[in-house]
DRENMARMI-745723 format. One record per residue (C-alpha): residue number from 1; residue in three letters; y, x, z. Coordinates in nm, 3 decimals, always signed. Example, Ala and Ser with C-alpha at 12.3 -4.5 7.8 and 13.67 -1.06 7.14 Angstrom:
<rs>
<r 1, 'ALA', <-0.450, +1.230, +0.780>>
<r 2, 'SER', <-0.106, +1.367, +0.714>>
</rs>
This chain:
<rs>
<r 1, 'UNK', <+1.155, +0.603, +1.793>>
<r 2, 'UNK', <+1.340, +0.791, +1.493>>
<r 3, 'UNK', <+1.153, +0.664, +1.163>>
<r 4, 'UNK', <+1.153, +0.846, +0.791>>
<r 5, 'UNK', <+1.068, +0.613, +0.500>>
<r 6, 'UNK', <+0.912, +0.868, +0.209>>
<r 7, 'UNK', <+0.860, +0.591, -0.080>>
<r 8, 'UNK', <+1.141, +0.374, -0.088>>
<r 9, 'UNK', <+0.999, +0.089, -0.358>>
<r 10, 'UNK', <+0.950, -0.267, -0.277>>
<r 11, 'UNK', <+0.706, -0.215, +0.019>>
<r 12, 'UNK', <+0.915, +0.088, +0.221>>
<r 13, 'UNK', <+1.244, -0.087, +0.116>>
<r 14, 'UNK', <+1.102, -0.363, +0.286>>
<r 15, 'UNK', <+0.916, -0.234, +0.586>>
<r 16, 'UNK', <+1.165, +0.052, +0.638>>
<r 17, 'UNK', <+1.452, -0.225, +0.621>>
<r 18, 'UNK', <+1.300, -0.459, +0.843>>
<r 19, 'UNK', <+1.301, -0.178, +1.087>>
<r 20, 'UNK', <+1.651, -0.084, +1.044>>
<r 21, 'UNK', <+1.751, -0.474, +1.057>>
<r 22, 'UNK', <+1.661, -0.472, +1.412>>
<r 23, 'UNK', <+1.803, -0.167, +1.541>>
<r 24, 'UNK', <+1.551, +0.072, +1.451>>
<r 25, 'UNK', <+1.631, +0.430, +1.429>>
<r 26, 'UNK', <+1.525, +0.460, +1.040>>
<r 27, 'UNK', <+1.621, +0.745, +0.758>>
<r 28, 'UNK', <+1.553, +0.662, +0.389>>
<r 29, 'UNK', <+1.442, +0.880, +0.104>>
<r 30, 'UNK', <+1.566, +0.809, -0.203>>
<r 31, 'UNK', <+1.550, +0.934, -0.551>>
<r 32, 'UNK', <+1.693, +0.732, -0.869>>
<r 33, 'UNK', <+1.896, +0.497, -0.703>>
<r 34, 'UNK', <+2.058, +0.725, -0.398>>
<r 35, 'UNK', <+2.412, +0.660, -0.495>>
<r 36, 'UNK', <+2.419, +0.307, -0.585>>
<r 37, 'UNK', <+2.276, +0.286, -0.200>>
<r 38, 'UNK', <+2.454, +0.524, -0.044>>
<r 39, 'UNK', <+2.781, +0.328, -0.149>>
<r 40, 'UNK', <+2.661, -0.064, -0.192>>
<r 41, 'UNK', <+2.386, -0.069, +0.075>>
<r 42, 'UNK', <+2.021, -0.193, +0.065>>
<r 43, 'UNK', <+2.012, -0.544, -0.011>>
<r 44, 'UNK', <+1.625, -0.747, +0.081>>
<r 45, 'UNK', <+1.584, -1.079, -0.054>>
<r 46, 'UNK', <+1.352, -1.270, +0.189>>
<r 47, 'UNK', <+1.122, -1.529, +0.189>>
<r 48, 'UNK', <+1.175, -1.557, +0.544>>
<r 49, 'UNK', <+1.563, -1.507, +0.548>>
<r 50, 'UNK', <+1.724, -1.198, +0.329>>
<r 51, 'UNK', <+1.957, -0.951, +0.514>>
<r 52, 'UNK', <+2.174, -0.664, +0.374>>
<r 53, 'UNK', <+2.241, -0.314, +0.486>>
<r 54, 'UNK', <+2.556, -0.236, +0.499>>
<r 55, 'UNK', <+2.532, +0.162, +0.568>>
<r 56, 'UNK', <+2.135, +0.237, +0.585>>
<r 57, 'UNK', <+2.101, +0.619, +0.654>>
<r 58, 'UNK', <+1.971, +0.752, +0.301>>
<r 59, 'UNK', <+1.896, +1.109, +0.176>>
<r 60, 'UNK', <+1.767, +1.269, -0.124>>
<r 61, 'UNK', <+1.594, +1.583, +0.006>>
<r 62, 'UNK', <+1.357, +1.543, +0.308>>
<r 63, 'UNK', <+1.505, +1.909, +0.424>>
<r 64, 'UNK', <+1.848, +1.692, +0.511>>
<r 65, 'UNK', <+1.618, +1.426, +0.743>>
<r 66, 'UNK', <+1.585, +1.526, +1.087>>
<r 67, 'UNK', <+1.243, +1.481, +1.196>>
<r 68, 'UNK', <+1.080, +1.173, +1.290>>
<r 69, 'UNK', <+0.844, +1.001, +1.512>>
<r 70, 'UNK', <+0.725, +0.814, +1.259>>
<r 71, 'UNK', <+0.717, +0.838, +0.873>>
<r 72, 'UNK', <+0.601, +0.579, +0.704>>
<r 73, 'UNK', <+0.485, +0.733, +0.348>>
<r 74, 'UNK', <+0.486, +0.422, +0.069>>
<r 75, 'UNK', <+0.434, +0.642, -0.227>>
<r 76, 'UNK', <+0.193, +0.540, -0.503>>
<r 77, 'UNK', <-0.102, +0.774, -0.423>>
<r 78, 'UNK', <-0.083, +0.873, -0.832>>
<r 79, 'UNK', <+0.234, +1.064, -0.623>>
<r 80, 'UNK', <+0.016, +1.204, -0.331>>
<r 81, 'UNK', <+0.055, +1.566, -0.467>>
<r 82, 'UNK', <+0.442, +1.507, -0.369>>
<r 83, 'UNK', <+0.343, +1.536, +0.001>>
<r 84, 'UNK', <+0.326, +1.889, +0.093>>
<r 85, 'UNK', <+0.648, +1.955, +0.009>>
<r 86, 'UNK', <+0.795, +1.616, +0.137>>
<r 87, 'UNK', <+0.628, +1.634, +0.455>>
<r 88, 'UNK', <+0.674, +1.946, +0.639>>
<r 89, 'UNK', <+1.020, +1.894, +0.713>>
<r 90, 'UNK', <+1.012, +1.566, +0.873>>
<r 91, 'UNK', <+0.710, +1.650, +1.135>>
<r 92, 'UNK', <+0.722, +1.765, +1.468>>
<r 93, 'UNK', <+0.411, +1.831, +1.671>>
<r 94, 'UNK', <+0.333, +1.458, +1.729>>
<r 95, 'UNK', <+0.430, +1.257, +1.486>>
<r 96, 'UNK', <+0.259, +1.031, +1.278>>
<r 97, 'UNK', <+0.268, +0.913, +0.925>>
<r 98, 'UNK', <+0.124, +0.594, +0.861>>
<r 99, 'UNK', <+0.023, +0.631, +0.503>>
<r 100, 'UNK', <+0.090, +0.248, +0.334>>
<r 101, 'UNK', <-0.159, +0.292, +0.006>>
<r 102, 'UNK', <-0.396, +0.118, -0.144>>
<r 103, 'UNK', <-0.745, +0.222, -0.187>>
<r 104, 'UNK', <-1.001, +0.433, -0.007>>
<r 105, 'UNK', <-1.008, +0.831, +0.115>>
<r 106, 'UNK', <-0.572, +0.856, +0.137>>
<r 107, 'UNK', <-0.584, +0.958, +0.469>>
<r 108, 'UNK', <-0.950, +1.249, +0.428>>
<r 109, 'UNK', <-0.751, +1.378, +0.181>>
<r 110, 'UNK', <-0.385, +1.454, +0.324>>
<r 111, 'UNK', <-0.581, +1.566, +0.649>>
<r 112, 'UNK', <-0.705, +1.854, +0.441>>
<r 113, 'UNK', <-0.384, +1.973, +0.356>>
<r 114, 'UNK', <-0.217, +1.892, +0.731>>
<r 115, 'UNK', <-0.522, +1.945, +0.932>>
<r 116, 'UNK', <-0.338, +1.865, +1.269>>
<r 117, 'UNK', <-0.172, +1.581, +1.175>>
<r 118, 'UNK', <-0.148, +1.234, +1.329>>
<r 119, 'UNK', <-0.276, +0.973, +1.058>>
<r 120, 'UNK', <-0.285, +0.600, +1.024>>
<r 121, 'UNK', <-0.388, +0.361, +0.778>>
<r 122, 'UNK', <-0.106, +0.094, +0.664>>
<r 123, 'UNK', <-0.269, -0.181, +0.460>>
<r 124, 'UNK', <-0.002, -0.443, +0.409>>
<r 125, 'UNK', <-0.037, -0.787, +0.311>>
<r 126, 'UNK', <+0.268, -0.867, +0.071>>
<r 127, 'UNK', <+0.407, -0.942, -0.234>>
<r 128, 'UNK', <+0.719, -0.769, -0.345>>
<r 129, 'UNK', <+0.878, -0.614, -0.604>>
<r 130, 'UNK', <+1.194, -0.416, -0.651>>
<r 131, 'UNK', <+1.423, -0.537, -0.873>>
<r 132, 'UNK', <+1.708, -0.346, -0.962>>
<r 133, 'UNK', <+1.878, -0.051, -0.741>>
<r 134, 'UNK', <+1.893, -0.126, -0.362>>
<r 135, 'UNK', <+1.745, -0.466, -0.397>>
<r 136, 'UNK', <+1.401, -0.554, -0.304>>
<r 137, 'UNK', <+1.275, -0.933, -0.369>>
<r 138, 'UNK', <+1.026, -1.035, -0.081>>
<r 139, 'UNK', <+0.825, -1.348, -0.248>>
<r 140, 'UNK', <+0.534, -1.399, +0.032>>
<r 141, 'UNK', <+0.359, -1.262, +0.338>>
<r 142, 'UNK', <+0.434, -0.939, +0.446>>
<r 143, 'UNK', <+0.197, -0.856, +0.739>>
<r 144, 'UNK', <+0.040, -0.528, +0.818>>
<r 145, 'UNK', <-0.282, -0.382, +0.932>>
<r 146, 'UNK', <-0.281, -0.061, +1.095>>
<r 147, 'UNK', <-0.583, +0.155, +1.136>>
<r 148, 'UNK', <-0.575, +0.457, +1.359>>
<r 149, 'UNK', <-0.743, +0.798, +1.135>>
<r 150, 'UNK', <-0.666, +1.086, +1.396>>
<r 151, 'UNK', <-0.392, +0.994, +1.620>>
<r 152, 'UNK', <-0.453, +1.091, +1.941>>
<r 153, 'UNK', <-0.130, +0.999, +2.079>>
<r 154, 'UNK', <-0.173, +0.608, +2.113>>
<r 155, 'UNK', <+0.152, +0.512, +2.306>>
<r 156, 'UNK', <+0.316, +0.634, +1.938>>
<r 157, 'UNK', <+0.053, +0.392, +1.787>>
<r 158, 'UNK', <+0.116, +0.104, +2.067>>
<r 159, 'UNK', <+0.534, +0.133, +2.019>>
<r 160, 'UNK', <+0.500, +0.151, +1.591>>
<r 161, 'UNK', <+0.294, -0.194, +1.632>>
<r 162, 'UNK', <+0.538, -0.340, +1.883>>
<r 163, 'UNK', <+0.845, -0.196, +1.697>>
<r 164, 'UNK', <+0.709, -0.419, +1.389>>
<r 165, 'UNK', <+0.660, -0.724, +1.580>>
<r 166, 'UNK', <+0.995, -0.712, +1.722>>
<r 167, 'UNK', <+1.139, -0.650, +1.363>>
<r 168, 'UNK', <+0.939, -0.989, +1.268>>
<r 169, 'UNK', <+0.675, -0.773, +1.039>>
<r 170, 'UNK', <+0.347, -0.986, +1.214>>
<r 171, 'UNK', <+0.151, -0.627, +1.284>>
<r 172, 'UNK', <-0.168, -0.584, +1.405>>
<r 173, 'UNK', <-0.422, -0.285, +1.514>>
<r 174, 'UNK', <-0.786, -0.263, +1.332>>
<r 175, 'UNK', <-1.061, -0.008, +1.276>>
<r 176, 'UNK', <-0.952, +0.251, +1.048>>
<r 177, 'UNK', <-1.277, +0.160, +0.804>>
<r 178, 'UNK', <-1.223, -0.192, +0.807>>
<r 179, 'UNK', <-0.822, -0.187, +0.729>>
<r 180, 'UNK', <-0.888, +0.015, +0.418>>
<r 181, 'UNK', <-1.226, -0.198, +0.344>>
<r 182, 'UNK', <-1.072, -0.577, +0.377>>
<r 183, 'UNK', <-0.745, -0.424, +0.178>>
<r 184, 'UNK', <-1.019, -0.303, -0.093>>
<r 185, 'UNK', <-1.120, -0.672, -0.135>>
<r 186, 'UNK', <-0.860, -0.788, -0.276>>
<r 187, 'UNK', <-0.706, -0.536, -0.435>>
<r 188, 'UNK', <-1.013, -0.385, -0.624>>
<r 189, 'UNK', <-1.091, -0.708, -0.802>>
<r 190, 'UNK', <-0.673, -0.868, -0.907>>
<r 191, 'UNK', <-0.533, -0.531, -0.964>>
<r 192, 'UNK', <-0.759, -0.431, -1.226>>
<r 193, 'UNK', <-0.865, -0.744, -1.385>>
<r 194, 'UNK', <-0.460, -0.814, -1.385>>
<r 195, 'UNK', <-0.432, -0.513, -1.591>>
<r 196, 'UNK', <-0.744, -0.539, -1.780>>
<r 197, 'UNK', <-0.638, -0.896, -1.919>>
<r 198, 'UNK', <-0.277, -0.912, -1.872>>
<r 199, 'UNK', <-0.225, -1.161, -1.663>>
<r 200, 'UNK', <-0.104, -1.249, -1.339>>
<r 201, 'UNK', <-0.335, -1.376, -0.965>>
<r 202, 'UNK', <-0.293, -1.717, -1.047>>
<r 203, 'UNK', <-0.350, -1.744, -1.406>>
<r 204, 'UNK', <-0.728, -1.557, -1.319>>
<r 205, 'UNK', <-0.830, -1.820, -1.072>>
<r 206, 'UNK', <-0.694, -2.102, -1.249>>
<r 207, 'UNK', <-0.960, -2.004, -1.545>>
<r 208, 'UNK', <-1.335, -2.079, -1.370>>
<r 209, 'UNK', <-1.505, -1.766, -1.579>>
<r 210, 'UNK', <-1.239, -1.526, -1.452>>
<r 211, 'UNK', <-1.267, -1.693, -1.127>>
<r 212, 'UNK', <-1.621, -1.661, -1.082>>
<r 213, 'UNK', <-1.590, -1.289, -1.207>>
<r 214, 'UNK', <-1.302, -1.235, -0.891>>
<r 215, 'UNK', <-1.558, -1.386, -0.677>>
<r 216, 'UNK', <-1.844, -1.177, -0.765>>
<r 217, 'UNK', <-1.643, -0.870, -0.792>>
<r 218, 'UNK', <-1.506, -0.943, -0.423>>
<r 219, 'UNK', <-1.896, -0.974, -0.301>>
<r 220, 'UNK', <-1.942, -0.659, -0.437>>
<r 221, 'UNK', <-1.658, -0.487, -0.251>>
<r 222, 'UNK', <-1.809, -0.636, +0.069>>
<r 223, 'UNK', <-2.158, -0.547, -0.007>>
<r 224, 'UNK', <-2.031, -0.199, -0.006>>
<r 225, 'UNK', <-1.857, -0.171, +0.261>>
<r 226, 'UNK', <-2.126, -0.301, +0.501>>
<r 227, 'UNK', <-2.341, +0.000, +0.330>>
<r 228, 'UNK', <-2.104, +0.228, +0.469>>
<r 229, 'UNK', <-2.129, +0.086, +0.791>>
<r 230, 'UNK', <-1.811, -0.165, +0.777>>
<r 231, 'UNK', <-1.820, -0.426, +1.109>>
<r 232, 'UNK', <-1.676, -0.748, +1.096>>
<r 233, 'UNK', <-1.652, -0.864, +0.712>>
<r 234, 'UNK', <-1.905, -1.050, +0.561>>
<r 235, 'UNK', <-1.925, -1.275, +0.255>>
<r 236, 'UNK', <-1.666, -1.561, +0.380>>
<r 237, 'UNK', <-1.396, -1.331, +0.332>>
<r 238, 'UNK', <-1.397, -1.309, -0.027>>
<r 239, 'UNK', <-1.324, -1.689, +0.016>>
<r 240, 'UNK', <-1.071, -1.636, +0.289>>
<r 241, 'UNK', <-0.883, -1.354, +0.027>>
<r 242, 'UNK', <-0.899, -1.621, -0.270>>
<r 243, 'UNK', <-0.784, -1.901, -0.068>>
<r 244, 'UNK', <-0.496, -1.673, +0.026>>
<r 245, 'UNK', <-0.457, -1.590, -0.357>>
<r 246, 'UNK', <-0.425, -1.909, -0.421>>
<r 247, 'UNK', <-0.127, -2.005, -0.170>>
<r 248, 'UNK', <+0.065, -1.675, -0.312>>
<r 249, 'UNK', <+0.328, -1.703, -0.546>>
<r 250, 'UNK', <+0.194, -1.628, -0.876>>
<r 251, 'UNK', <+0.189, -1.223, -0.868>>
<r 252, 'UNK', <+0.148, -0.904, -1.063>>
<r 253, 'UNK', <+0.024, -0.653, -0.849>>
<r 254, 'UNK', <+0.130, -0.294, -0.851>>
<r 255, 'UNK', <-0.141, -0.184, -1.077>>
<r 256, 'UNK', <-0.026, -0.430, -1.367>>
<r 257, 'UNK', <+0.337, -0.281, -1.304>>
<r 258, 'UNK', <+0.212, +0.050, -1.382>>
<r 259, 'UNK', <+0.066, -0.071, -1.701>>
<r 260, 'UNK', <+0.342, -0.314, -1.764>>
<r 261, 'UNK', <+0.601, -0.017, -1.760>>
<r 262, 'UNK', <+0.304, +0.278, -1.880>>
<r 263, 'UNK', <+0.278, +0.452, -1.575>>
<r 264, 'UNK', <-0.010, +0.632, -1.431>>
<r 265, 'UNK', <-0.233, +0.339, -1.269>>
<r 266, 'UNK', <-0.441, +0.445, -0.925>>
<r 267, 'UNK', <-0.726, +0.394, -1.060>>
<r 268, 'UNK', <-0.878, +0.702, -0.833>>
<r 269, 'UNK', <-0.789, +0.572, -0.487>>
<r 270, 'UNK', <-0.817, +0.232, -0.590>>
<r 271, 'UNK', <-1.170, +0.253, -0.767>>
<r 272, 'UNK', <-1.346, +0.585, -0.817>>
<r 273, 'UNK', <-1.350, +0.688, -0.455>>
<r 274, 'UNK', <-1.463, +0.339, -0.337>>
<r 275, 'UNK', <-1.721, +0.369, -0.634>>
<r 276, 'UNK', <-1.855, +0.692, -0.513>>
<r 277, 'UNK', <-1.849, +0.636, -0.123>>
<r 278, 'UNK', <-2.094, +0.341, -0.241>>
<r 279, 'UNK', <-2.288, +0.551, -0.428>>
<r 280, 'UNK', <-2.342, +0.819, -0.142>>
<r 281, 'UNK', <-2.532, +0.566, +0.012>>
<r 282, 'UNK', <-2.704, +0.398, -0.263>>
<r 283, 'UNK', <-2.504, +0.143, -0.377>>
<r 284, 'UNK', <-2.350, +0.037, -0.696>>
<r 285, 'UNK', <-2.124, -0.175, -0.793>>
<r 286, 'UNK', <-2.188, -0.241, -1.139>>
<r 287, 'UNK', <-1.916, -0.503, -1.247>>
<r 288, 'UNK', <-1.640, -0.288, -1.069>>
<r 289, 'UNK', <-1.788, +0.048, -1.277>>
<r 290, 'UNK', <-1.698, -0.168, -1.578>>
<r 291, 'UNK', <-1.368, -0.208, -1.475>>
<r 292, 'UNK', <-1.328, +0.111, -1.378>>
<r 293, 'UNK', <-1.393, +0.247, -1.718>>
<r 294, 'UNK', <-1.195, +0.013, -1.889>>
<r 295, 'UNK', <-0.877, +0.089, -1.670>>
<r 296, 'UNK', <-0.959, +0.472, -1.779>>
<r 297, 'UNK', <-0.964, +0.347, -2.174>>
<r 298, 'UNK', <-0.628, +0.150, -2.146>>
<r 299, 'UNK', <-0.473, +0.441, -1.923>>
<r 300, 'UNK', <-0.558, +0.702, -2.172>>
<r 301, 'UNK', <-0.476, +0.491, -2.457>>
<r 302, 'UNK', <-0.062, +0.423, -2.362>>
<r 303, 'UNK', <-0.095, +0.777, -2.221>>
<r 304, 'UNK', <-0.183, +1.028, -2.417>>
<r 305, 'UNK', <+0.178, +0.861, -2.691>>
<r 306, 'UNK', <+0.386, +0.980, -2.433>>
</rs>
């Protein structure tokens, strides 16, 4: 399959350079650091063994990409708006775009704007961060959950999951609800509290308040999700994700990044839509509405000097 990587940060560097490290057929947007790529290569620094490529094919307008099977979209989603423009010449009746975001309602909301196409939740489990041009650092993990939104062509679905095992990315299908649910775990209680103390993952559970707070916050993600009908999670997952926390390398997430360097922060995929899909069905999360707001206060605040 040919594959188009829209995104190319730490986590499409990485995924879209796996891919190409084992023979994949894979084409590379890229923006700032096109040149410095197109003439030194893509360099990953690996955990589990770093590789280099040499001549990775790279592009800097999606109308020079031919079209693609797959495209594998690792934009922030604070960059969503991007995608009507980016997408159109890339597709072809049946591909599919595997949109790897955080947060909740990505996918309800590009299928408004592309009401035929194929969509799939990405919710990878990874820390990375990239690190200067053409060089991604891959500290830990790096799986992948994929959850089918409307593809109805699952032998495309079937070949992206064995195309990532073969490319040693472990990959696995779930239910649409509970990839973007069991990713919301996690990443609705460290990437805001990161941010909101500035801090890093290990630093909040070594602290018991802050650890307690993660905790609770984590029970409230899951108390949500089963209101909207999530299967399969229940409260010994919030102890499964902190255990997990707690083997990572110490981490700033991509929230705190944003903040770090004053960029616009997710907060609406991440939070508010999560927040209100509880709320259509009557129930609140009160400790993640705090954060919420105070994310919107320390957004607004580095913001609005710019």
């Amino acid at each position: 399959m040919k594959y188009a990587i829209i995104g190319t940060g730490a986590v499409g560097s990485y995924y879209g350079g796996k891919l190409a490290h084992a023979g994949c057929d894979v084409h590379f947007l890229l923006h700032s650091d096109y040149e410095y790529v197109n003439l030194h290569g893509m360099q990953i620094d690996s955990c589990d063994g770093s590789f280099h490529l040499d001549h990775p094919q790279v592009y800097h307008d999606t109308a020079e990409m031919p079209q693609a099977d797959v495209v594998i979209v690792a934009l922030k989603t604070t960059r969503n708006h991007l995608l009507k423009q980016l997408l159109p010449p890339l597709l072809h009746k049946e591909t599919l775009v595997l949109l790897i975001q955080n947060g909740i309602g990505p996918e309800p909301e590009l299928q408004k704007q592309f009401p035929e196409l194929y969509l799939a939740a990405g919710l990878a489990f990874i820390c990375s961060s990239k690190t200067e041009p053409g060089r991604v650092n891959h500290q830990c993990y790096g799986s992948i959950n994929i959850g089918n939104y409307s593809c109805k062509n699952l032998q495309v679905m079937e070949r992206l999951i064995a195309d990532f095992n073969q490319a040693g990315v472990k990959a696995y299908e779930v239910e649409y609800h509970e990839a973007r649910w069991k990713k919301a775990v996690w990443n609705m209680s460290f990437n805001g509290m990161t941010v909101a103390l500035n801090t890093q993952t290990d630093q909040l559970l070594a602290n018991p308040a802050t650890r307690e707070l993660i905790h609770r916050q984590m029970l409230e993600v899951i108390g949500a999700a089963q209101a909207v009908g999530v299967q399969n999670i229940d409260d010994s997952f919030a102890d499964r994700m902190i255990e997990m926390t707690l083997n990572m390398t110490p981490y700033s997430p991509s929230m705190k990044l944003d903040f770090d360097f004053h960029r616009p922060m997710e907060i609406e995929y991440l939070y508010s839509h999560a927040i209100a899909e509880a709320h259509s069905v009557g129930y609140s999360m009160p400790c993640l509405e705090m954060l919420e707001a105070e994310l919107k206060f320390i957004e607004a605040s580095y913001l609005k000097s710019r």
